[in-house]
N, C-alpha and C positions, 0 to 999 in steps of 0.2 A: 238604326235601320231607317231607311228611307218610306214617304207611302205616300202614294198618289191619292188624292179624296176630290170627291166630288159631293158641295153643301149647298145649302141653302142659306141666304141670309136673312133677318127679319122682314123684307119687305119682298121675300121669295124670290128674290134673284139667283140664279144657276152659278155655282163659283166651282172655277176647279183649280189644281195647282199639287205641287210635293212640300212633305214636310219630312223634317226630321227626327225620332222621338225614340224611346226606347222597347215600346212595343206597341200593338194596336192599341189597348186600351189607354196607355197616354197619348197616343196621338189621338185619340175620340177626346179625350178630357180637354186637350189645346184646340181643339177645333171649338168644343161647345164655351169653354174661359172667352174665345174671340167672339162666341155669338154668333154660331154656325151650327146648323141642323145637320150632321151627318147623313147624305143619303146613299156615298158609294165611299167604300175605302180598304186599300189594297196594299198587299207590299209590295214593292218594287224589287224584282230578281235579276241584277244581272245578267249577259249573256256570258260574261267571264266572272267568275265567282273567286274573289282574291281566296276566301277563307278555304274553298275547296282545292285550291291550287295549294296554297299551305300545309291542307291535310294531308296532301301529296306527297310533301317533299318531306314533312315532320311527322311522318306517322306516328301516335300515342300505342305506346307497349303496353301490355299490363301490369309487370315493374313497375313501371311508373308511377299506372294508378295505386299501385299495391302501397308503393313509398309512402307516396300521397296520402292516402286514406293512415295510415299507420303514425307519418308526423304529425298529422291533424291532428288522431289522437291524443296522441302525447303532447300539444301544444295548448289542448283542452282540459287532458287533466292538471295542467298545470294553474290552471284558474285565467288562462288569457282566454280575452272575449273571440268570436268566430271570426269577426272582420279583421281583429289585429292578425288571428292564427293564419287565415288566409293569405295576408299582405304580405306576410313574413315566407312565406309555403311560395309566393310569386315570384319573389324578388331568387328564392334558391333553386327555381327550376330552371332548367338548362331546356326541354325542350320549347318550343316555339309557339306550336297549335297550342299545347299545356299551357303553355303562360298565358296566351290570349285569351285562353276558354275561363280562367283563374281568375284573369283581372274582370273581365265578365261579370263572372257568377261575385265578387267582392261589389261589385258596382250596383246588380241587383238585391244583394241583401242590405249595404248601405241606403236602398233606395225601399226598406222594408220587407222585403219577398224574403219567406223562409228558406234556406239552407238547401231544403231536398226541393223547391220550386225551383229556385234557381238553376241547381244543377241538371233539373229536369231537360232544361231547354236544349241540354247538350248530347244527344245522345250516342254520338259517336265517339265520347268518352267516358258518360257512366250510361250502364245502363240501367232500361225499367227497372229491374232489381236493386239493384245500388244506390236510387234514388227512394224505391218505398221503403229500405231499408231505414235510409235517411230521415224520414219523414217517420218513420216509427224510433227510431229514437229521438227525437225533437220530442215527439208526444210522450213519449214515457222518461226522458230525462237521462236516459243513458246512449245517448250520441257515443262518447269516447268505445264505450262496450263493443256497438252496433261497426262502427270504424273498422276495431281491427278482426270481429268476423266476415267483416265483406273483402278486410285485404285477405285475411287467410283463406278465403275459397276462391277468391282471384287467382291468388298465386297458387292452391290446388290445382285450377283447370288449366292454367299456363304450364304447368310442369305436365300435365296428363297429354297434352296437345304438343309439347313440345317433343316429349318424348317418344311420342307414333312417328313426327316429323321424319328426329333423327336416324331413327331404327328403318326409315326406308331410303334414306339417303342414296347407301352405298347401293343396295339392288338398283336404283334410278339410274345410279350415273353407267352402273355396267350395263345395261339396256341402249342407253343412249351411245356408248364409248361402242357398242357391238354393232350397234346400226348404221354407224356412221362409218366403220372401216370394212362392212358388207359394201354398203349403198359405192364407199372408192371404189374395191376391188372390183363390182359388180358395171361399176360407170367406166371405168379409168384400163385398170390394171388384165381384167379378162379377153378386154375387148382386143388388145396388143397381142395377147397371147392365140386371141381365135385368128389373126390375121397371119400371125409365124406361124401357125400348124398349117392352115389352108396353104400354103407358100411348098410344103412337102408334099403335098398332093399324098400324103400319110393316111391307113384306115387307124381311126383312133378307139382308144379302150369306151365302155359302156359308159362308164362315171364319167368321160371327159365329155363325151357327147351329150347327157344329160345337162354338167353345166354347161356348156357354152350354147345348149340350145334354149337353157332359163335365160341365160343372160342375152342373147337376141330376142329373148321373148319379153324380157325385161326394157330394152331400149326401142322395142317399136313399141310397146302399149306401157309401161313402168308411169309413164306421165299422164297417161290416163288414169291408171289404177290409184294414181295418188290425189288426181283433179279430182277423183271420185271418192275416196275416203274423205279429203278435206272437204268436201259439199256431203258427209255425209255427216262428219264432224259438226259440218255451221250447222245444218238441220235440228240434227240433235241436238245442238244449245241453245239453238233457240225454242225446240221444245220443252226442253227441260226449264225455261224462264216461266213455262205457264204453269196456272197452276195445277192441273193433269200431269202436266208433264215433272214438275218438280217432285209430287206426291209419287208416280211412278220412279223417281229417279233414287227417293229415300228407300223406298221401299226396298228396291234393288241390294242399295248399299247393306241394308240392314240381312239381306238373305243371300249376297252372294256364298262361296266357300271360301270356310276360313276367316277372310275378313269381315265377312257379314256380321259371323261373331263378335269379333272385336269393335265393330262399329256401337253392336246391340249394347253391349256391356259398358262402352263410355257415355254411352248415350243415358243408360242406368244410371249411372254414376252421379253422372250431371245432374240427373234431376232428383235423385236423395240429397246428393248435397245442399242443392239448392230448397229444397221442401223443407229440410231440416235446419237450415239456417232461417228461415222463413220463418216456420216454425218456432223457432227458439227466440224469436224475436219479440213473439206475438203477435202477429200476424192470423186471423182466420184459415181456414183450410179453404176456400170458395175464393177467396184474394191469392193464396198461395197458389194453389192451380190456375190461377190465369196469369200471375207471372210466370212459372216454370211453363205453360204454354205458349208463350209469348217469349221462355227465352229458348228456347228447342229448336235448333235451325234445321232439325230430320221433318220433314213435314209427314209420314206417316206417324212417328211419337204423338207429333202433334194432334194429329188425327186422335189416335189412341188415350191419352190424354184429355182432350177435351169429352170423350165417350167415358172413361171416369167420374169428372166435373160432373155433368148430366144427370149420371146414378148418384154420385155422393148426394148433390143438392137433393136429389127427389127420396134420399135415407136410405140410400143401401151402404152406407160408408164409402171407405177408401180400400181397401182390403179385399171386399166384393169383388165388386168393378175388375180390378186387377185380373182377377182369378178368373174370369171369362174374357180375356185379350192375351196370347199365345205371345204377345211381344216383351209383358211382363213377366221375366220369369222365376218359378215358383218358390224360390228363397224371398225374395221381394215381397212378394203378395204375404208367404208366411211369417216372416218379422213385422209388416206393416202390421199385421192381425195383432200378432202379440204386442205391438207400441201402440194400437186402438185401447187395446185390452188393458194394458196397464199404465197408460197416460205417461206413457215416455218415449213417443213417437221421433220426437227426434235426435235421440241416440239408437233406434235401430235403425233407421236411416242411413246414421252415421256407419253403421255396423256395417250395413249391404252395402254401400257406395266405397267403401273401404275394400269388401271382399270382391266386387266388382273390379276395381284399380286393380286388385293382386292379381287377378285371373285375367283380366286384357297386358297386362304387365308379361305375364307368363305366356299366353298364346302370341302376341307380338314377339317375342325374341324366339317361338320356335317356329313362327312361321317365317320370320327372318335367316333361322339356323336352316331351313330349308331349303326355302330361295335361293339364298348365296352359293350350294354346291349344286340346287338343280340346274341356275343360269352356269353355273361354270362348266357343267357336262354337254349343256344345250351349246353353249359358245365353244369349246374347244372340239364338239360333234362336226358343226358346220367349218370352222379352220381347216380342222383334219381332213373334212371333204373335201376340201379345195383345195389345199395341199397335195392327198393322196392323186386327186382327181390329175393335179398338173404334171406331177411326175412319172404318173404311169404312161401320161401321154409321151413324155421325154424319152421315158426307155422302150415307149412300141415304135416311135420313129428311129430313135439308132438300130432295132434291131432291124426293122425293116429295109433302113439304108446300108445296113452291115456294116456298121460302125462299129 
């Protein structure tokens, strides 16, 4: 990394200039080894950032890390040191970002820096978590252990995440495939049809007049109504970037219908997994709760969550807390009591976050088994009207013309 410093020299002369060095504090150690007082010193950011352009084009999977973390393992219990395991994990990875962020993190622990500091620096491939994870088996000597509990909850919340994806796919694409041959017929195809009936000077059925007076109503203002959705659209995202507007925007998701549930319950999910691996690690409860706060991307949980933290530290437990926040619901709250109670806190974790996956599992595929025939009633309502709508007009004109 590059950094602009501005020093002093023994006889208080003003020096400024770039260097190159592996982080602040070696580039502070190469300034003071020259004989220079550090009084300003900064990094230098690009205004084209190659590494961000790369994360671009190489997005890191959680596969990946999941690999990763699982071969390390195995390269460790085999009695290879961390820098050979690493160099060997470098040379066999295929993606890009990965390799670069790999030969990195080898370069800073050859250079001393533990395992889980190094990786720290990376956080758009491990995160908070996966790194104190790290750093707690360094300390207690079971690294290889610590490995392939962070792949196996990686690859949990990959299959949990993947799995909501693909279950909305197909309603997506019929929403989008339904709009788009409305938006033709409505643009294109009606507009042909209202100029050949006006042409018979014909009186037309009710349904015909209805639509073709949407669809004139649609091409003098349609481009309004849409300039105005889409500024209603920017608005709201850029409300939803604050933090009012984000914490309103969790909250929503968490109490819509229907999906609200399924949100609440992965969102559950997430963070027993995560408490309980934490946990099982060794990890305090007061550390545990500020990673799982920190890994919660709902910023109402988060909320919630940290009003937990609050009461545990001040000795109302974990269990407590719970049981006055309506977001924790009451299975949770009652297994976390009984894993206070009998110091196996995290295997009921495991329990709830397990029964939480089976029951978002189950409401996803029936609010999917819903979806799929109410859009095909709602889609083949609106055809049939426009269908019905054109040929009733057809047979009030021949019969008018005495055809």
């Amino acid at each position: 990394m590059d950094y602009e410093y501005v020093a002093a020299t023994e006889d208080n002369r003003a020096v400024k200039g770039k260097l190159s060095a592996a982080s602040e504090k070696s580039a502070a150690d190469l300034l003071s080894y020259a004989g220079y007082r550090v009084l300003s010193l900064k990094e230098v950011v690009p205004f084209v950032q190659p590494g961000k352009l790369t994360s671009g084009l190489f997005p890191i999977k959680p596969i990946e890390i999941v690999m990763f973390s699982r071969q390390l393992a195995l390269l460790l219990e085999s009695g290879t040191d961390v820098i050979t395991s690493l160099g060997l994990l470098q040379s066999q990875v295929t993606n890009r970002s990965l390799k670069k962020i790999i030969a990195e993190v080898v370069s800073d622990v050859r250079n001393g820096s533990p395992l889980s500091e190094a990786i720290s620096k990376h956080p758009r491939a491990f995160s908070a978590l996966y790194h104190r994870l790290i750093s707690v088996g360094e300390r207690t000597g079971s690294l290889e252990i610590v490995l392939r509990r962070a792949a196996d909850y990686i690859e949990r919340s990959a299959i949990t995440r993947k799995s909501v994806k693909n279950a909305m796919i197909y309603p997506v694409i019929l929403v989008v495939a339904t709009m788009a041959v409305i938006g033709l017929m409505v643009g294109f195809v009606l507009p042909a049809f209202a100029d050949f009936y006006a042409s018979f000077g014909a009186e037309l059925p009710a349904p015909t007049r209805a639509l073709l007076a949407f669809t004139d109503w649609s091409q003098r203002y349609g481009l309004w109504v849409l300039s105005g959705m889409a500024a209603a659209v920017v608005v709201g995202f850029i409300y939803a970037r604050t933090p009012a507007g984000k914490y309103q925007w969790s909250k929503l998701m968490l109490s819509l219908p229907r999906i609200g549930r399924i949100n609440l319950l992965n969102e559950l999910s997430r963070c027993c997994r995560s408490m309980s691996l934490l946990y099982r690690s060794g990890l305090p409860l007061p550390d545990i709760m500020t990673l799982v706060i920190q890994g919660s991307g709902n910023k109402a949980m988060s909320r919630a969550l940290t009003g937990v933290q609050r009461s545990m530290v001040a000795g109302q437990g974990l269990s407590g807390p719970m049981g006055q926040n309506g977001l924790f619901l009451p299975l949770m709250v009652q297994m976390t009591a009984v894993g206070e109670e009998t110091g196996n806190l995290d295997n009921t974790l495991d329990t709830v976050a397990e029964s939480c996956e089976a029951e978002s599992d189950d409401k996803t595929r029936a609010m999917i088994a819903l979806i799929t025939p109410a859009m095909t009633i709602i889609i083949g309502g609106i055809i049939g009207f426009i269908a019905v709508s054109l040929l009733a007009a057809m047979y009030s004109i021949y019969g008018q013309l005495g055809v």
